[in-house]
C-alpha positions in Angstrom: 59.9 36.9 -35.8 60.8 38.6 -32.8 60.9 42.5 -34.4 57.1 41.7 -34.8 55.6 43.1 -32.5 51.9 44.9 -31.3 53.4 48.2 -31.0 55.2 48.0 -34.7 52.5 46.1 -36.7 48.9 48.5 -34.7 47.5 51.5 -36.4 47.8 54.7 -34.5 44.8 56.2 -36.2 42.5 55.6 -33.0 38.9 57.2 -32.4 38.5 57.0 -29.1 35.3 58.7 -27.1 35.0 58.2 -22.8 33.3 55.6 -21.5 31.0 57.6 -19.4 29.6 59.4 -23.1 25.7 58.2 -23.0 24.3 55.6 -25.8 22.3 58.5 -27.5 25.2 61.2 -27.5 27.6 58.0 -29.2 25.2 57.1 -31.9 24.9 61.2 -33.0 28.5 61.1 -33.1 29.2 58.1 -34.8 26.1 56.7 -37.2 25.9 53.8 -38.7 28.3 53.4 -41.1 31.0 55.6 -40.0 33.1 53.2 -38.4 33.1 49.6 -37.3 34.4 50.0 -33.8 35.4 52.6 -31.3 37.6 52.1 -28.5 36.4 53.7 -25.3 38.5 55.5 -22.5 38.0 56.5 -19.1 38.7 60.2 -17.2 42.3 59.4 -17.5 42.9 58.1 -20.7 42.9 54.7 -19.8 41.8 51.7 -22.1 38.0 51.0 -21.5 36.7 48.4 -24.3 35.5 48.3 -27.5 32.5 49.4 -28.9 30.6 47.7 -32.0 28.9 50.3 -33.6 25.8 48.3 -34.8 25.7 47.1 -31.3 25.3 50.4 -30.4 22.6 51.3 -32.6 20.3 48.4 -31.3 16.2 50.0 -30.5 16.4 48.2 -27.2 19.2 49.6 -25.5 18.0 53.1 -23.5 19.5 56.7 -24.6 20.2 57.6 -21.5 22.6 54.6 -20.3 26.4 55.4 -20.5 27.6 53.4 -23.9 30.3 51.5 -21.3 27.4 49.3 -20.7 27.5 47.9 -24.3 31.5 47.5 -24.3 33.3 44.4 -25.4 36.9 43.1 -24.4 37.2 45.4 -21.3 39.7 43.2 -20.3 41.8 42.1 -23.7 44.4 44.3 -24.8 47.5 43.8 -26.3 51.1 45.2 -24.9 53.4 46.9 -27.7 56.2 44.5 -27.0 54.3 41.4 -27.2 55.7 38.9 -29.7 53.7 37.9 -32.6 53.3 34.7 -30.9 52.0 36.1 -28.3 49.7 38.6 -29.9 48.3 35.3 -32.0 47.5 34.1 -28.6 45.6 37.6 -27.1 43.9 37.0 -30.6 42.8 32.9 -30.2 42.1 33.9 -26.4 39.4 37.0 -26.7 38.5 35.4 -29.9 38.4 39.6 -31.5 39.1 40.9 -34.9 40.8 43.8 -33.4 42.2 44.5 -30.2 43.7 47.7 -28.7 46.6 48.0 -27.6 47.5 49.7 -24.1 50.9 51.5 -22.6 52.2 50.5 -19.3 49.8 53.3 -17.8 46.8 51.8 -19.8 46.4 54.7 -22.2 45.4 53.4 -26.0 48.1 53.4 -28.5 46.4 51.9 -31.1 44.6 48.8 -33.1 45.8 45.9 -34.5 43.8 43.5 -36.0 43.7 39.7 -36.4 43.6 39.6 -39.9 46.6 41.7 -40.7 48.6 40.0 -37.8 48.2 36.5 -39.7 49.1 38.0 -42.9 52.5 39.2 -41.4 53.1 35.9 -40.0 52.7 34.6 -42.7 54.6 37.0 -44.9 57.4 36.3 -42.3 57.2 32.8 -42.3 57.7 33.0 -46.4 60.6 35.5 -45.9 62.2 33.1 -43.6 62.0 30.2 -45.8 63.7 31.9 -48.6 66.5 32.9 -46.1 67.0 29.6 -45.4 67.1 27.8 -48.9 69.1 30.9 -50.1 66.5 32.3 -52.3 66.3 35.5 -53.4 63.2 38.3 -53.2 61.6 39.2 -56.0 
C-alpha cells in the first residue's frame, strides 16, 4: 500500500491559468462545459486553488474581479509522497473531489481525485487478499 502514492496515482494533464486572470477573461477562455475545474497559479507557478467552473459562470459575480476571489481549497493540496492513507485523509479533511497536488516549491504537478483514489484502495485491498490466501489473478 505504501507504492501508492499522490505523485503515482495524479494526472499530469493540468489546465492551469493565474490567479490574478479577471472573472470575465476566465469564463472566454473556459465556457461552460469545457471543463469541470481549473486549478489556479500565481506569478511563480505556485498552487493557488481550484476553480469550479459553474462557479465561475454565476450573473452575480463582477467581470472585472480577479477569478482568485471565487477559488476553492487554497489551502488543500496533496504532496506526491503522501501515502494512500494519508491522501484518503487530505480527501475526508477538505471534503474535495479532486485535489492538486503541489512540489516542495508549491508548483502544480497534477490532479488526483477522490473517486479514483478509493477505487485503487480498493483494488489493492483485493490484490492483497488474494496474496494472502494464495489465490491467483485472473
Amino acid at each position: 500500500m505504501k507504492t501508492l502514492t499522490a505523485g503515482r496515482m495524479m494526472r499530469r494533464e493540468t489546465r492551469a491559468t493565474p490567479a490574478a486572470r479577471t472573472i470575465a477573461e476566465f469564463r472566454r477562455r473556459f465556457p461552460l462545459g469545457s471543463t469541470s475545474r481549473v486549478v489556479l497559479i500565481e506569478e511563480k507557478e505556485r498552487y493557488a486553488g481550484i476553480v469550479v467552473t459553474p462557479t465561475a459562470h454565476a450573473d452575480s459575480l463582477d467581470p472585472a474581479a480577479p477569478i482568485a476571489e471565487v477559488a476553492v481549497l487554497t489551502d488543500a493540496a496533496l504532496r506526491p509522497e503522501m501515502d494512500i492513507s494519508k491522501v484518503m485523509e487530505a480527501f475526508d479533511a477538505a471534503t474535495a473531489d479532486e485535489l492538486a497536488v503541489v512540489g516542495a516549491e508549491g508548483q502544480v504537478l497534477g490532479l488526483l481525485s477522490e473517486s479514483f483514489v478509493r477505487k485503487r484502495y480498493a483494488e489493492e485491498m483485493e490484490k492483497n487478499q488474494r496474496d494472502l490466501f494464495g489465490e491467483r489473478s485472473a
